[in-house]
C-alpha positions as CSV (number, residue, x, y, z in Angstrom):
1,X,-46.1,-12.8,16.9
2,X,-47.7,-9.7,18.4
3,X,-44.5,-9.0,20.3
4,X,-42.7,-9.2,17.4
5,X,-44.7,-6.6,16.1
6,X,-45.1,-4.3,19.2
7,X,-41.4,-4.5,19.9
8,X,-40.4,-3.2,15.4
9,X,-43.1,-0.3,16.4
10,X,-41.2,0.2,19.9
11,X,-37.5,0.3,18.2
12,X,-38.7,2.8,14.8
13,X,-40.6,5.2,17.4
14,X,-37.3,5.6,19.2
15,X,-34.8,6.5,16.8
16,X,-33.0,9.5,16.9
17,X,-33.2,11.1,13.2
18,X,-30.6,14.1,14.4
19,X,-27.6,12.9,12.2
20,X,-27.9,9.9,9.3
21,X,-24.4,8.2,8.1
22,X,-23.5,9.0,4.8
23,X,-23.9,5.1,3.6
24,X,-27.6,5.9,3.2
25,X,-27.1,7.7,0.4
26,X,-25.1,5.4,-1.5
27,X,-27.5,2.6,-0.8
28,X,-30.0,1.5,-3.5
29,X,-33.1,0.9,-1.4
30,X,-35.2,0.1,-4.4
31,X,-33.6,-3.4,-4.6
32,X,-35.9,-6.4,-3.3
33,X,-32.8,-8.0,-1.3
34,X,-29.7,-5.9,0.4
35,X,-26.7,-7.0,2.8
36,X,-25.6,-4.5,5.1
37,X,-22.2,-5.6,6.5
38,X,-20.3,-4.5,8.9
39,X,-17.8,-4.5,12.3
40,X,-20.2,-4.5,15.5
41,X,-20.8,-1.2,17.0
42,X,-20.5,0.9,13.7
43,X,-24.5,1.4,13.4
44,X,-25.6,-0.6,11.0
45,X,-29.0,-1.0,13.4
46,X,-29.1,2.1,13.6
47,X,-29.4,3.1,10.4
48,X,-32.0,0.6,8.8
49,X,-34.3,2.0,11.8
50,X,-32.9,5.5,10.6
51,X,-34.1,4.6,7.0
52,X,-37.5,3.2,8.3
53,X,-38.1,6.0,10.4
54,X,-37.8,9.0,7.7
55,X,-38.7,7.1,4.2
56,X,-41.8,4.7,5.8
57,X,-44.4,4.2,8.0
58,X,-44.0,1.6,9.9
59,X,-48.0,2.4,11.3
60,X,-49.1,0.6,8.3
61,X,-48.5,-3.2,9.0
62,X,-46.9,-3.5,5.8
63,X,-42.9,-2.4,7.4
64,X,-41.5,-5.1,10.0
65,X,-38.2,-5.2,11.9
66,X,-36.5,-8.3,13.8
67,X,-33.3,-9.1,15.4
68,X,-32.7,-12.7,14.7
69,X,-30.8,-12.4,18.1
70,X,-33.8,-12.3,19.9
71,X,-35.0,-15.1,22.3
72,X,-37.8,-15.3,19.9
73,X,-36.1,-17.0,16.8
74,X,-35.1,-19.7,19.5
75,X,-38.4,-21.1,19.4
76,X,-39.4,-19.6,16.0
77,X,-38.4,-19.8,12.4
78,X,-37.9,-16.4,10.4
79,X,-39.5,-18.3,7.3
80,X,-43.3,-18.8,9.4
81,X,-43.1,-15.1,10.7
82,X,-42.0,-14.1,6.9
83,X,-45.4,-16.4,5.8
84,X,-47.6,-14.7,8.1
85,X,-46.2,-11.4,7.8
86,X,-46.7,-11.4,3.7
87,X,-50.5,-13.0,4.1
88,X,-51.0,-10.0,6.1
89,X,-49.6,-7.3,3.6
90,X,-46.4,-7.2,4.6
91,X,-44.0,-5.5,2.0
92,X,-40.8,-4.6,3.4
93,X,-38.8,-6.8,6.1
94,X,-35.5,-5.4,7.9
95,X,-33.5,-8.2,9.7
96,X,-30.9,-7.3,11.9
97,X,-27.6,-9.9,13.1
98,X,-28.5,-12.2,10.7
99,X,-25.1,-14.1,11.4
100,X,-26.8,-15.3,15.1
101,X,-29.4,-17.2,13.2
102,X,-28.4,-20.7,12.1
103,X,-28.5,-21.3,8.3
104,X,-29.7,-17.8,7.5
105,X,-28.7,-17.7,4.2
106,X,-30.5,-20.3,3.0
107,X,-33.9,-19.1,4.5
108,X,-33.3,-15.8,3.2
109,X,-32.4,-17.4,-0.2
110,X,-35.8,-19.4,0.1
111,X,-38.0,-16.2,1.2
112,X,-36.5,-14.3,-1.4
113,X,-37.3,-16.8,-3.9
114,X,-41.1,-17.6,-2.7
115,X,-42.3,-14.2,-2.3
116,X,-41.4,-12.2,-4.8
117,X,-43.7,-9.2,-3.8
118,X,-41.1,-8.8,-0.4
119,X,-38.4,-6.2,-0.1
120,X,-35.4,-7.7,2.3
121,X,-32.6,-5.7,4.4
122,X,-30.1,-7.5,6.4
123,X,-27.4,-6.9,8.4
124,X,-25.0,-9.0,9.7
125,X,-21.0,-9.0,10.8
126,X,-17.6,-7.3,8.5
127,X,-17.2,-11.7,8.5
128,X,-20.4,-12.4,7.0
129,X,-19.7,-14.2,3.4
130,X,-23.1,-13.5,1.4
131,X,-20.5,-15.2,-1.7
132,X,-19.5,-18.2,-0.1
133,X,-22.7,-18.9,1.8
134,X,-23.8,-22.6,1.2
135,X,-27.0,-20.7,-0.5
136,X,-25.3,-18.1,-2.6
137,X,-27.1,-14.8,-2.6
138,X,-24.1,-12.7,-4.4
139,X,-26.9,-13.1,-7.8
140,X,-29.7,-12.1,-5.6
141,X,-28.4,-9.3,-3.4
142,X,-26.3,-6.1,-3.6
143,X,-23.9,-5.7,-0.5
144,X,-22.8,-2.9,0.9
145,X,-20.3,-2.6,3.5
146,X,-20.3,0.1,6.5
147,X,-17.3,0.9,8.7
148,X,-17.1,3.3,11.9
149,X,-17.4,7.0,11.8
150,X,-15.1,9.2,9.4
151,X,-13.8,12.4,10.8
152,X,-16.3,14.3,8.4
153,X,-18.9,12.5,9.9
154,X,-17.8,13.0,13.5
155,X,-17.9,16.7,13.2
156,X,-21.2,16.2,11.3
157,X,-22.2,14.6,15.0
158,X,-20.4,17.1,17.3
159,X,-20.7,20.4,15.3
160,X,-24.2,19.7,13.1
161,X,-21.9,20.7,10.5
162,X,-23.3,18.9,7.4
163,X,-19.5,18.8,5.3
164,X,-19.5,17.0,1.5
165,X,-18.1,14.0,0.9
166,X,-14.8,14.4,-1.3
167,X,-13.0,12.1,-3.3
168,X,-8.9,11.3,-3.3
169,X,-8.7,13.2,-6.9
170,X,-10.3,16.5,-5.4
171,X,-8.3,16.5,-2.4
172,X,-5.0,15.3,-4.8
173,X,-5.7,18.5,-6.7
174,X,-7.2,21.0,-4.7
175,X,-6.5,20.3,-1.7
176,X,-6.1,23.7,-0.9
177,X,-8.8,25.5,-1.7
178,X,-11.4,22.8,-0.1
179,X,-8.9,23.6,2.9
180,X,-9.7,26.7,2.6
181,X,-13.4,26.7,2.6
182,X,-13.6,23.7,5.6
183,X,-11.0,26.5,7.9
184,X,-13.6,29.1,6.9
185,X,-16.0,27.2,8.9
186,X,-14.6,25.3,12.0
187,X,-10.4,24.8,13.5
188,X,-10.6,21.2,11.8
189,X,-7.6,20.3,14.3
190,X,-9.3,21.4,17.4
191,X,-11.3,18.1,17.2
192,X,-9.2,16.1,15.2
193,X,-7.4,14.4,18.4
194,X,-10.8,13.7,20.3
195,X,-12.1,12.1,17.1
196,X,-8.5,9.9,17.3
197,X,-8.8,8.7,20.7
198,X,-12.9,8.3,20.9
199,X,-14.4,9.4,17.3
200,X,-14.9,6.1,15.5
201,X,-17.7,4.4,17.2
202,X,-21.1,6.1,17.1
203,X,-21.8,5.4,21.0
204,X,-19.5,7.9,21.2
205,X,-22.3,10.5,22.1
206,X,-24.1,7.8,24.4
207,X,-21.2,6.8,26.6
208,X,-18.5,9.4,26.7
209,X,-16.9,8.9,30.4
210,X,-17.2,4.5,29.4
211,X,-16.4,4.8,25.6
212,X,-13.0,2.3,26.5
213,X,-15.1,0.0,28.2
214,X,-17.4,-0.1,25.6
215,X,-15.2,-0.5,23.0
216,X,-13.7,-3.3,25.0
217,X,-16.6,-5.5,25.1
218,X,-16.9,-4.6,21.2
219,X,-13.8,-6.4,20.7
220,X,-14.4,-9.0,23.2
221,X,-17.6,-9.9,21.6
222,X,-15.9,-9.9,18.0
223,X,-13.1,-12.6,19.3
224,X,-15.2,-14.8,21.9
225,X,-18.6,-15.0,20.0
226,X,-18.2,-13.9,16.1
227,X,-14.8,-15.9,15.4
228,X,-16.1,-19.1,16.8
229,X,-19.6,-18.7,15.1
230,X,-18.5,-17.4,11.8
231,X,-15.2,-18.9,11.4
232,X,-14.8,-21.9,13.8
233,X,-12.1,-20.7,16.1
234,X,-12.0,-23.4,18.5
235,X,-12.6,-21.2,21.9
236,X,-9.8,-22.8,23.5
237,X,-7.6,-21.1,20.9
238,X,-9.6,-17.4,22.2
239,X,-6.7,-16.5,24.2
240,X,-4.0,-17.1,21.8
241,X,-6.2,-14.7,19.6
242,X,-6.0,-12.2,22.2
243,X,-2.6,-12.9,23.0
244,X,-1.7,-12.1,19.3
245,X,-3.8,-8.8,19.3
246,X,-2.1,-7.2,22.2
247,X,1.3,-8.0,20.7
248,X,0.1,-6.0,17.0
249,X,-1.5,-3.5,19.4
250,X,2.0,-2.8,21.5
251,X,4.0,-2.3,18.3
252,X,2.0,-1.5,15.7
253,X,2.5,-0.7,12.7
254,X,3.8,-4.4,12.7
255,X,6.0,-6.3,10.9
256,X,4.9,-9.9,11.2
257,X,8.1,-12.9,11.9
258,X,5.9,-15.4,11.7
259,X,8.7,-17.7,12.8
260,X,9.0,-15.7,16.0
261,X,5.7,-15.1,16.5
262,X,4.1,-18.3,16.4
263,X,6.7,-19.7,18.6
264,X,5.9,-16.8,21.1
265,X,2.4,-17.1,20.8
266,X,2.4,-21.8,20.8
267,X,0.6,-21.7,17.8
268,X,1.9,-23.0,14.5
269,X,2.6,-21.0,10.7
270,X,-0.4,-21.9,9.2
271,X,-2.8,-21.3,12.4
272,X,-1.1,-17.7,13.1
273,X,-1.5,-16.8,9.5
274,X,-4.7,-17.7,9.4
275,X,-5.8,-15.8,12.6
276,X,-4.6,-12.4,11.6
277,X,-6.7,-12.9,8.1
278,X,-10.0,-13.7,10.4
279,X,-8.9,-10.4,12.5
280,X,-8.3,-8.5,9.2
281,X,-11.5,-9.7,8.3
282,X,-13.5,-9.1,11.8
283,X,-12.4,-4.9,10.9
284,X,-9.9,-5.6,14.4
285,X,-6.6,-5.5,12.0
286,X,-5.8,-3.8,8.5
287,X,-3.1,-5.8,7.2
288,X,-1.1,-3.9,4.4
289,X,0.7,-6.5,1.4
290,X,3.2,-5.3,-1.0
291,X,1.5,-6.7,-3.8
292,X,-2.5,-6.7,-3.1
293,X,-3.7,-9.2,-5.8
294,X,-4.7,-12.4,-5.0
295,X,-4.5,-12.7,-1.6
296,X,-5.0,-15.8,0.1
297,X,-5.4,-16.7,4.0
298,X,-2.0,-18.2,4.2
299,X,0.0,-15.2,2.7
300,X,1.7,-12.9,4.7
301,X,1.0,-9.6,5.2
302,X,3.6,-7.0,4.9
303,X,2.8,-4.5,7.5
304,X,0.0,-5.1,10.0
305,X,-2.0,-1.6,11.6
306,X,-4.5,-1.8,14.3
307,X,-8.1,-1.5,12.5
308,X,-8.4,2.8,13.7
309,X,-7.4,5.0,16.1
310,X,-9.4,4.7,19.1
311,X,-8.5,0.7,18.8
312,X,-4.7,2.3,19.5
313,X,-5.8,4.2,22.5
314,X,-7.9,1.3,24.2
315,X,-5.1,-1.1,24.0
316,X,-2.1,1.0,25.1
317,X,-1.8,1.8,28.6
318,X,0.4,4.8,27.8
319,X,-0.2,7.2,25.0
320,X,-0.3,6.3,21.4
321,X,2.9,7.1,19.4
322,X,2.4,10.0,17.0
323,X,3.7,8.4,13.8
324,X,1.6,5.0,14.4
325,X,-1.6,7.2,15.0
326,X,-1.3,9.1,12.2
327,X,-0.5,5.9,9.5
328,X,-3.6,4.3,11.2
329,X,-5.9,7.1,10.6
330,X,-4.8,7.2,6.9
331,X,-5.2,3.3,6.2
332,X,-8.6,3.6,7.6
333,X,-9.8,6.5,6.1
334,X,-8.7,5.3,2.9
335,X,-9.8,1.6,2.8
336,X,-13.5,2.8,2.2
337,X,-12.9,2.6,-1.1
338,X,-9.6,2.4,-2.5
339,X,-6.8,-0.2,-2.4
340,X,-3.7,0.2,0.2
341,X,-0.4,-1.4,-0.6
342,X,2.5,-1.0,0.9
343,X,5.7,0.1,-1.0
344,X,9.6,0.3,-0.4
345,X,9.5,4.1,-1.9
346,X,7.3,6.2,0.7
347,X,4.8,4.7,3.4
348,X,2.0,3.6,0.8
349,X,0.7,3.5,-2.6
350,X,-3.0,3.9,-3.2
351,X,-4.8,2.2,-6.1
352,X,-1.3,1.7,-7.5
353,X,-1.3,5.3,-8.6
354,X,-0.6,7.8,-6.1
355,X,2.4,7.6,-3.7
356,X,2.1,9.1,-0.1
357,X,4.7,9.7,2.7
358,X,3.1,10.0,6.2
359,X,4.4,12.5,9.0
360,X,4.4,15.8,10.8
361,X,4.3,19.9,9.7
362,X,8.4,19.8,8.6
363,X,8.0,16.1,6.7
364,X,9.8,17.3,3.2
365,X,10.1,15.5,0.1
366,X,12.9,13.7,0.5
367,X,11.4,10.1,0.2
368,X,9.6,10.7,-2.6
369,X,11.4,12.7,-4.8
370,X,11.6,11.4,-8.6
371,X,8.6,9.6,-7.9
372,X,5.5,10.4,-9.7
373,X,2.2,11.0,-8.3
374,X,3.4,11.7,-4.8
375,X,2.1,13.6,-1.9
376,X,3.5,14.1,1.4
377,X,0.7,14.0,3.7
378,X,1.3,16.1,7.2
379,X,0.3,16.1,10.6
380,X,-0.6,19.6,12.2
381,X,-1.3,21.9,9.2
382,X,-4.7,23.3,8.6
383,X,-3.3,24.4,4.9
384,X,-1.3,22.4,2.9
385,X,0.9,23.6,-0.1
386,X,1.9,21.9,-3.4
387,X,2.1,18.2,-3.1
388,X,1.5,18.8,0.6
389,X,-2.0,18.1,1.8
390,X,-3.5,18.2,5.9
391,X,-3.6,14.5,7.0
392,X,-6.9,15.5,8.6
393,X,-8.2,16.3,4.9
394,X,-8.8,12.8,4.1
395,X,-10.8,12.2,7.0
396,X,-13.8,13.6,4.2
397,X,-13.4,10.5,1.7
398,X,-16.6,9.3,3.3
């Protein structure tokens, strides 16, 4: 138990405060029990420590944080240390990877239940289903869900730049003069491919010359240990998961024939279908559908992208095509917090309002003329003009 103790201490004293995600904002820490959810690597630790760390004193005995992935909980139950960490004044728990621990819902259902004077933040994987949990916390707990790095943020990192956050309507409208104040400031392009290629991640600024790699074992750990924990992918069936990954990555944006595709790949409809919703779901895929409402695990989507950017250039051995990168980085930005669907008239339509055409500095208005509420968005521009807005603009929605 001491450990325990000696090793939350350890973690808080050694977090960097030097830049804090914009998610923290948004959070309501007030409330007694919060789910942090996320894709591994996008610093969700990170930032409950960050929180800790800048908001509590963790000197007091009353702050605790645990990993349920430590060798500790193999021997251990959460609710005991919970017990004897209330008896003692504890107030506020943070417990990180809760997806590793077995039946974690229903302990945290139970320890939110039996002490009522305890305040409980957990984290866990983009997979985790706080809903359809056997112990259903969706009526006890407010979820949250954090994704990698926006550009905003990136240059927050790089330049210690602090930009605002903007929404679609303000960059819809006035596009131009936010433009203009952001150029004022910094060449927003002169970065814009580095963030691209190895942006996304936070660890980023720990391992520049082995980003790749590390992104690589992000994804391997995603397929060979989330899938089969939180999904029951039978790990003989890891490969064909991998298999069907490199395929999306080597033509993406993708246009699934499931016909053709399972047959390439030996696995039937109904297996394949289901596979690219897990991916969709582990934040490895973003799978676009004509008509977004009421999707199901066995419908199929219309146009499949790889999750971002830096997921392009890991995968391809050559360099990633121009058009692909730039529809990626505006399905990502965007899924935050608005809904993507793809549409016959232009490359997407966003919250079935606004109609956008993807491409470079001379992309025109061809595609979407008589069509209203659309933008062309363009690759290469600082300023944009009219319905034309920067493509690196919307790297601010968050």
């Amino acid at each position: 138990m001491e450990k325990v103790f000696e090793k939350s201490r350890r973690k808080i004293f050694e977090t960097n405060l030097k830049f804090v995600r914009g998610i923290k904002d948004e959070i309501n820490w007030k409330s007694r029990l919060i789910g942090i959810r996320g894709a591994r690597g996008v610093g969700k630790t990170t930032l409950m420590l960050q929180y800790i760390k800048q908001f509590l004193s963790a000197d007091t005995g009353t702050i605790l944080y645990v990993s349920l992935d430590d060798i500790w909980f193999s021997e251990n139950k959460l609710s005991d240390l919970v017990d004897t960490f209330v008896k003692q004044g504890g107030m506020q728990i943070f417990i990180d990877e809760v997806h590793k621990y077995p039946l974690w819902a229903q302990e945290i259902k139970n320890i939110y239940d039996d002490y009522s004077e305890l305040k409980i933040v957990f984290t866990g994987s983009s997979m985790l289903e706080i809903l359809n949990a056997r112990a259903d916390l969706s009526r006890r707990a407010i979820s949250y869900y954090m994704q990698g790095l926006s550009y905003r943020e990136y240059l927050g990192i790089k330049l210690r730049i602090q930009f605002r956050k903007l929404t679609l309507d303000e960059i819809i409208n006035n596009h131009l003069q936010i433009s203009e104040e952001i150029v004022s400031q910094i060449k927003p392009l002169q970065y814009f491919s580095s963030y691209l290629k190895t942006g996304y991640y936070p660890f980023f600024k720990e391992t520049d010359d082995l980003y790749v790699n590390r992104l690589e074992e992000v994804v391997n750990m995603i397929i060979e240990i989330e899938l089969p924990l939180l999904r029951s992918v039978d790990v003989a069936y890891i490969t064909k998961i991998k298999q069907l990954l490199y395929i999306i990555s080597q033509s993406a944006p993708f246009i699934p024939n499931v016909s053709k595709l399972s047959e390439r790949i030996g696995i039937n409809r109904q297996t394949l279908l289901s596979y690219l919703y897990y991916m969709n779901e582990a934040c490895l895929i973003n799978s676009i559908y004509k008509n977004a409402t009421g999707l199901n695990i066995l419908q199929k989507p219309d146009k499949v992208f790889l999750e971002n950017t830096n997921l392009m250039y890991a995968f391809k051995e050559d360099k990633a095509e121009t058009g692909n990168l730039r529809e990626t980085f505006f399905v990502n930005q965007l899924k935050n917090s608005h809904k993507i669907e793809y549409t016959s008239q232009g490359d997407f339509i966003i919250d079935k309002k606004y109609t956008f055409e993807i491409g470079g500095k001379n992309k025109t208005n061809k595609q979407i003329k008589n069509i209203t509420n659309a933008c062309i968005v363009s690759d290469d521009i600082e300023l944009g003009y009219q319905n034309k807005i920067p493509l690196w603009l919307f790297g601010f929605l968050y």
